[in-house]
N, C-alpha and C positions, 0 to 999 in steps of 0.2 A: 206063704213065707213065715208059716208059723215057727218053722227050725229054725231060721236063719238070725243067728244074735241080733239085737236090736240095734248094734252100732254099724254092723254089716246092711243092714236093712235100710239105715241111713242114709248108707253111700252108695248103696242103689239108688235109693228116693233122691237123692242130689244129683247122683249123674244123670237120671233119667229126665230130671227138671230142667240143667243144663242142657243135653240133646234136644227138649223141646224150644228151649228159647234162643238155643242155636240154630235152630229148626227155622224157625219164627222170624230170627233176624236175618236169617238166608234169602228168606220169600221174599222178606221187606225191601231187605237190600237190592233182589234183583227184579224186583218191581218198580224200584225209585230206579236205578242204572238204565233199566229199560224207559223208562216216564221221562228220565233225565237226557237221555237221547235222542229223542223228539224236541229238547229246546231249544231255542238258538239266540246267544248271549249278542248282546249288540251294544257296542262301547260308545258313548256319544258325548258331545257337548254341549250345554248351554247355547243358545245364536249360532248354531252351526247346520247345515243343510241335514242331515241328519236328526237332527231337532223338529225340522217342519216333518221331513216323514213320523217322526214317533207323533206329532202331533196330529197328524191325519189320519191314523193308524190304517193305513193300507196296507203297511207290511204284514200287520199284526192281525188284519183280517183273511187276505193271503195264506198266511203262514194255518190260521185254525182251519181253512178250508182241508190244507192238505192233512190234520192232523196234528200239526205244532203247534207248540206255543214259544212267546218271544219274551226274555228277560232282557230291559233297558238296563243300564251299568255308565252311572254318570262318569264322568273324568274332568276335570281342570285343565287338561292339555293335550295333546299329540304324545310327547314323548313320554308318561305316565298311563297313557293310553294303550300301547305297541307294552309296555311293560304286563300289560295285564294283561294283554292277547299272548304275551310270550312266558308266562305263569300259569296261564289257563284257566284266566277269569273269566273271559270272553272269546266268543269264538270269531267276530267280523270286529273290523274300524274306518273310520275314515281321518286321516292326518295329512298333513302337506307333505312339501319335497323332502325334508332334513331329516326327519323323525326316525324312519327307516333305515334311513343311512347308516345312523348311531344306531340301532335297533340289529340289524344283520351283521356289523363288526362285533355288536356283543354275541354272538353267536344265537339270537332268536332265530327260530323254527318259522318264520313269515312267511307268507305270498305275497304279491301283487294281483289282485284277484282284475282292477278296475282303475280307471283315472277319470276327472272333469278336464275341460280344454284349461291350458292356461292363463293365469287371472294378475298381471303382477302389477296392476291397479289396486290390487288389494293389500300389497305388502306396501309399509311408507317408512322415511325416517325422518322423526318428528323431533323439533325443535321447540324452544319457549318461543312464543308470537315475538318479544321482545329481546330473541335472541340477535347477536349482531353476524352470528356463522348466518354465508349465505351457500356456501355450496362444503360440498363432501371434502375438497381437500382442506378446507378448515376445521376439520375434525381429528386434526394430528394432535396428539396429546391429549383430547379431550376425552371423557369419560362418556362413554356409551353403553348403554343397557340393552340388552336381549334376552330373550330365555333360551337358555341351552339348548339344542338341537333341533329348535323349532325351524319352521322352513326359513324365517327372517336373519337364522343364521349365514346362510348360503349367500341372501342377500349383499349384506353387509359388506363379506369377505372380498364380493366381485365390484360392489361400490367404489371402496377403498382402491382397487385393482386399479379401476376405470379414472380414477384420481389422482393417481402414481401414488399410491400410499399403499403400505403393508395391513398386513393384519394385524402386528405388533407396534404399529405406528398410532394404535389407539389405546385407552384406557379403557379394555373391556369389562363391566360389568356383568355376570349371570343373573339376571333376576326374572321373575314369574313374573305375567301381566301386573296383578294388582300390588305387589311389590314397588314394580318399575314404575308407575303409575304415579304413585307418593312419592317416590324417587324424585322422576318429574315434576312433580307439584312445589317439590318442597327446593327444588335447585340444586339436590346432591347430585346429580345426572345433568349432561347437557345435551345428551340427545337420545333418542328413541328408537328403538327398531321393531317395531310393531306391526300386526295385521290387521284387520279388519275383523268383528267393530270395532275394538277398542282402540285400534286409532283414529276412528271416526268418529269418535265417541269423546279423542282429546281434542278435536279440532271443533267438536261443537260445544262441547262444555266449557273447556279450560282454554280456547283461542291458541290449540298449539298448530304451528305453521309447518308445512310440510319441505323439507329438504328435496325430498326426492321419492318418487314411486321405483318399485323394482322395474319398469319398464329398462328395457334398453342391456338390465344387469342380470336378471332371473326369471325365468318364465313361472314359476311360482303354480305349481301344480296340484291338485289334491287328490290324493289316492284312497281306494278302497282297499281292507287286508284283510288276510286272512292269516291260518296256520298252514305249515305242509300238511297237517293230517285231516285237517280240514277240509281242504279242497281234493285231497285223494277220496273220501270218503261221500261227502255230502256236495258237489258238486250242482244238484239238484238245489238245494234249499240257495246256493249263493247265485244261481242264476233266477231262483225266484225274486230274490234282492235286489238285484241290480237290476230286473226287471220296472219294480217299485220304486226305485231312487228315480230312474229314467220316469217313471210317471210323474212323480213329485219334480223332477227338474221341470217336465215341460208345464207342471200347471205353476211354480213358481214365477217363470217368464211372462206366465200371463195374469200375473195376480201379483203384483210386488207388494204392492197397499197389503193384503189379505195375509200373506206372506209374513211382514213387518207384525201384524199386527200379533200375529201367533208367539216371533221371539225377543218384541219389544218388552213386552213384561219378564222375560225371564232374565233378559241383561241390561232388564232398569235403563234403558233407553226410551225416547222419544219415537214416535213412527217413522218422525222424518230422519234422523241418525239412522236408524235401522235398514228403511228402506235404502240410504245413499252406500252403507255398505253394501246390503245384496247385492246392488248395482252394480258393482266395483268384481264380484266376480262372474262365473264364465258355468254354463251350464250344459250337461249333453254327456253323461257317461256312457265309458266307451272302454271296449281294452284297449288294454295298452300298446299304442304303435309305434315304429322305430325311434322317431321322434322321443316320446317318452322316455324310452329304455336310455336312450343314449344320454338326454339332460341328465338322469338319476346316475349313470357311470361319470360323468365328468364332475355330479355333484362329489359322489365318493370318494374322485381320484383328486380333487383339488382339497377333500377335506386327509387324506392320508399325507398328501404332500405337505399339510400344515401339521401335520401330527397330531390333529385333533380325532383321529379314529388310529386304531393300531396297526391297521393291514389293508393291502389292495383288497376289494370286494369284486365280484362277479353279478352285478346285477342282474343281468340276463335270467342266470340260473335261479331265481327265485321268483322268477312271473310266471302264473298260476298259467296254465294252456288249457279251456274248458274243453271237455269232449265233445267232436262233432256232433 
């Protein structure tokens, strides 16, 4: 390169530095892309059945048998949850009835991969010990707290029904558990629409008194998700999952002590709170059966008719069909 002017020389030597480190980050990139699709993102809660699996790590031993690996991906709720599966933070979840619902009007790319039996023991609406409301049609006018799109949503709407009261015949509040929580405490709310623990958690701590369980109004269901691309794809790794949840369901059933004891500390609960929640819900995943499909379309059609979603949904068309 002795001919070759010395500034000419340069912008050889740069280009050819560039080509290697383009080179470089080629390999890198499709070494991670590749390494990056072997993980499998799993969205979970604090006291949530999901919680005992990451804690026993059966998924997570599973999963390296076949060559994965699992990244945990905390969340504070269901519908923040379904947010991240539908951004592409995660690729599974587990959320109740409602979440979904608001999740496929917004136009997310979901499945229904999986469901538990129905638990509507575990959704309550919770009142001050000292309140003088004794039933649901005394809750016209009053101000009630729920968190948006969560399953307690659905709740409420068919409470109110079952009481000749509207939905608009209350003072609905939006608030998040810990929000709604102090809400309560402090008297700016007069009633609760809460799940389990944390409403098991106001009835042991703070003496609050239960109005009414979803029984009779919502079957209160908890599903597993996915993405559509997800379950076209890897199909494989979500029935290794649902495998392991069904394991974790049945040693749950027969360990509730042992069970408690694992999500008692993470939601600063009591053994005995903890335990009386798990008790409250319903174990045994399964796909999902007509039963299912059809609660989740009538949850849809009665949340379009309130205008609280923008459009009739097709439930059906988003339950995942695993391969024979």
């Amino acid at each position: 390169m002795k001919n070759i002017p010395s500034r000419q020389r340069r912008g050889f030597l740069q280009d050819a530095l560039t080509l290697s480190i383009l080179s470089s980050v080629g390999v890198f990139n499709a070494a991670f892309a590749a390494d990056n699709g072997r993980e499998f993102r799993v969205g979970w809660q604090k006291g949530s059945n999901l919680a005992i699996l990451k804690a026993r790590g059966n998924l997570d031993a599973h999963l390296k048998r076949e060559g994965w690996r699992i990244k945990w991906v905390e969340f504070t709720a269901g519908p923040q949850m379904l947010e991240g599966l539908n951004v592409g933070s995660i690729d599974f979840a587990c959320v109740g009835e409602t979440p979904p619902i608001f999740a496929q009007a917004a136009g997310a790319d979901l499945r229904y991969v999986a469901s538990e039996p129905p638990a509507p023991r575990a959704e309550k609406i919770l009142v001050p010990g000292n309140s003088a409301i004794r039933s649901v049609s005394e809750l016209k006018g009053k101000r009630v707290a729920l968190n948006r799109g969560s399953n307690v949503h659905y709740q409420i709407v068919k409470a109110l029904e079952r009481a000749g009261l509207k939905y608009a015949d209350v003072d609905i509040k939006l608030l998040p558990p810990s929000d709604a929580r102090a809400a309560f405490e402090n008297g700016t709310i007069d009633a609760w629409v809460i799940w389990d623990p944390f409403a098991e958690a106001a009835i042991g701590q703070i003496g609050a008194r239960v109005l009414e369980t979803a029984e009779g109004v919502a079957l209160n269901y908890n599903f597993y998700l996915s993405t559509g691309d997800f379950t076209r794809n890897r199909s494989d790794v979500l029935q290794w999952a649902i495998e392991e949840i069904k394991a974790t369901d049945d040693w749950v059933q027969n360990n509730f002590d042992a069970a408690a004891d694992i999500l008692a500390p993470q939601i600063s609960l009591s053994r005995e709170i903890t335990r009386n929640a798990l008790r409250n819900y319903s174990y045994g995943v399964a796909p999902l059966d007509a039963r299912a499909i059809g609660n989740q379309q009538t949850i849809a059609d009665t949340f379009t008719e309130l205008k609280l979603i923008p459009k009739k949904l097709d439930v059906a068309s988003v339950v995942w069909k695993p391969p024979a």
